[in-house]
C-alpha positions in Angstrom: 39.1 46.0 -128.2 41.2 43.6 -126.7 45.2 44.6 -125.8 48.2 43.5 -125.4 51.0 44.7 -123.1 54.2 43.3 -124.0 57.1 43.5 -121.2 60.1 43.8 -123.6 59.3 45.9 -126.5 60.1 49.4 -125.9 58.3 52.7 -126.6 58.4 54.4 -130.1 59.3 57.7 -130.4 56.2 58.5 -132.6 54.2 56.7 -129.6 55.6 59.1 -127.2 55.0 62.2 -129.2 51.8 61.1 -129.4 51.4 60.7 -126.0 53.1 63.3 -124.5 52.0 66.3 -126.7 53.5 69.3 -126.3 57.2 69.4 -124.9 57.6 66.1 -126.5 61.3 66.5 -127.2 61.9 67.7 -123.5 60.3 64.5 -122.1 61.5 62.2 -124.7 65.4 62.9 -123.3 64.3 62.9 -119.6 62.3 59.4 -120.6 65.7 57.8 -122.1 67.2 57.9 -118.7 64.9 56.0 -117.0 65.2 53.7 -119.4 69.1 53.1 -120.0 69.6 49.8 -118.7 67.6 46.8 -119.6 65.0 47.8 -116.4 63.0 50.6 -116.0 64.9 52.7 -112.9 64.4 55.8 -111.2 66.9 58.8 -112.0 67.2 61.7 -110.8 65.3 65.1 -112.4 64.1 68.5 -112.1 60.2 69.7 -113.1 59.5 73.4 -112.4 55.8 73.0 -113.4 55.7 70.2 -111.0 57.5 72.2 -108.2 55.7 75.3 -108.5 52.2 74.0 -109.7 52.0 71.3 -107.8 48.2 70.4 -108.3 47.9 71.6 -111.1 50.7 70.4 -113.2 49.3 66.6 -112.4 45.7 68.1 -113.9 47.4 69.5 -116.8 49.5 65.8 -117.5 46.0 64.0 -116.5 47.6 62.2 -113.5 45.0 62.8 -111.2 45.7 60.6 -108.6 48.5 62.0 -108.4 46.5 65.4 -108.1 44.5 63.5 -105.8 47.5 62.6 -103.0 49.0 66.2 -103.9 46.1 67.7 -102.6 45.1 65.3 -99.9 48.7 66.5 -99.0 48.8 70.2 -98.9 45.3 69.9 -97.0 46.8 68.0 -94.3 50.7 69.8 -94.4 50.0 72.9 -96.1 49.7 75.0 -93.1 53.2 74.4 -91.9 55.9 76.4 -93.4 59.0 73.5 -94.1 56.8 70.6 -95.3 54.8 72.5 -98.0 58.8 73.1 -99.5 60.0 69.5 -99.1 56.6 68.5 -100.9 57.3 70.9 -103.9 61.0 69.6 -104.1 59.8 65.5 -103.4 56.9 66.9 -106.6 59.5 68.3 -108.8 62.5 65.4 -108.4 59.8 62.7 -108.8 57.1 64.5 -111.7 59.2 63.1 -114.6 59.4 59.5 -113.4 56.0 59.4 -111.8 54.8 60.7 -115.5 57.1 58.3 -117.3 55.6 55.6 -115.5 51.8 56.4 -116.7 53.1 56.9 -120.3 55.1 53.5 -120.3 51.2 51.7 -118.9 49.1 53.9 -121.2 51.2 53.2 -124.5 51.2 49.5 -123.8 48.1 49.0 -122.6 46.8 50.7 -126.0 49.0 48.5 -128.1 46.3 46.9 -130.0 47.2 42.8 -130.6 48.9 43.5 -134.0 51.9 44.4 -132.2 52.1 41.4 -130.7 53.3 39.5 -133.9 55.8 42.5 -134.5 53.7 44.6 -137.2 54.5 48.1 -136.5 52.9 50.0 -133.5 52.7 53.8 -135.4 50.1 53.1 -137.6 47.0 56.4 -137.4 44.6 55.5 -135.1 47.2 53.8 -132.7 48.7 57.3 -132.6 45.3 59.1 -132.7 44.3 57.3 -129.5 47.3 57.7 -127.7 47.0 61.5 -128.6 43.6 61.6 -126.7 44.4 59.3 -123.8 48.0 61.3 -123.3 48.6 64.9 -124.0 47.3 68.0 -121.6 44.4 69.6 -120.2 44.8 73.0 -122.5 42.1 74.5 -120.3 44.2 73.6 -117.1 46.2 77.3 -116.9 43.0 79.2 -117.1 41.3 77.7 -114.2 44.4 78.0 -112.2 44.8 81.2 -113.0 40.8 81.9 -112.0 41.1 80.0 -108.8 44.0 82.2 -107.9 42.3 85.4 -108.7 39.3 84.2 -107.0 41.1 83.0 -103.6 42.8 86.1 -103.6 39.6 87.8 -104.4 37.8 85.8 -101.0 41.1 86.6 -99.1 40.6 90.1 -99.7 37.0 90.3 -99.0 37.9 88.2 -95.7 40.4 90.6 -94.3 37.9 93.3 -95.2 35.4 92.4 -93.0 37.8 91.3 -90.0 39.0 94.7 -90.5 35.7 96.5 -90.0 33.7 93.7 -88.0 36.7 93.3 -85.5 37.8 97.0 -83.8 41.3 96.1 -82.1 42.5 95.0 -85.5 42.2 98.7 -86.7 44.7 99.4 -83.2 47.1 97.6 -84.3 47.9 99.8 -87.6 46.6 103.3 -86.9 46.2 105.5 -89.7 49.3 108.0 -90.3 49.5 111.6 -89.0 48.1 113.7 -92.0 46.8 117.2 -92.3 43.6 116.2 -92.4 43.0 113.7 -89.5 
């Protein structure tokens, strides 16, 4: 199906429900600041998921090339102490308006040609296929949450064999004084 993107009409409330999914409200308000003048500009914001999750948070708003750079990122930084903290503040200030941006090109670029002649943009399937290109990744938390257990798992397992496999690391905590030593 062919689609048209028109550069002046703005985006629907239903169409951003739609899009968005859950939290809609929440990003509906953040969304109408970008958007206050005639021009789409960045403003300022604050995204905990995006701060704290990082990777994740992009998976769970399907930005992932955005997940892409965020990890290509905390590969190549992550093993520093300071940058790792200026990437989750640069991740939380810029999450909104980095996901505003994909929702403003999604919703227009499934516009189907009807809107082009000004009949109205919230009919059913419009919405029903913005609801499947937008929304989240509901299975996102669980595999974060398994990948967590299971790094920590593999940590674990690590620093239990350098502990046995390597005897000076044993010297450096010695096992307290007890009655039965």
């Amino acid at each position: 199906m062919e689609s048209y993107v028109p550069s002046a009409s703005p985006l629907t409330s239903e169409e951003l429900t739609a899009y968005v999914g859950p939290r809609a409200e929440r990003y509906r308000s953040r969304f109408e600041r970008f958007t206050r003048t005639a021009t789409t500009r960045f403003a300022l914001s604050w995204n905990n998921g995006a701060a704290f999750a990082g990777l994740w948070w992009y998976l769970y708003r399907k930005m992932y090339g955005w997940a892409l750079v965020d990890f290509v990122l905390s590969v190549v930084f992550g093993w520093t102490l300071f940058v790792p903290i200026l990437w989750g503040v640069a991740r939380a200030v810029t999450a909104d308006y980095l996901y505003f941006l994909q929702a403003d090109r999604k919703i227009r670029e499934a516009r189907p040609i009807s809107s082009a002649e000004g009949l109205p943009t919230a009919n059913a399937g419009h919405l029903a296929r913005l609801a499947v290109e937008g929304g989240v990744h509901a299975w996102i938390p669980w595999v974060a949450i398994g990948a967590t257990v299971l790094v920590l798992a593999l940590a674990a397992l690590f620093f239990g064999m350098a502990w046995n496999a390597i005897p000076p690391l044993r010297e450096l905590w010695p096992a307290p004084p007890g009655r039965w030593t």
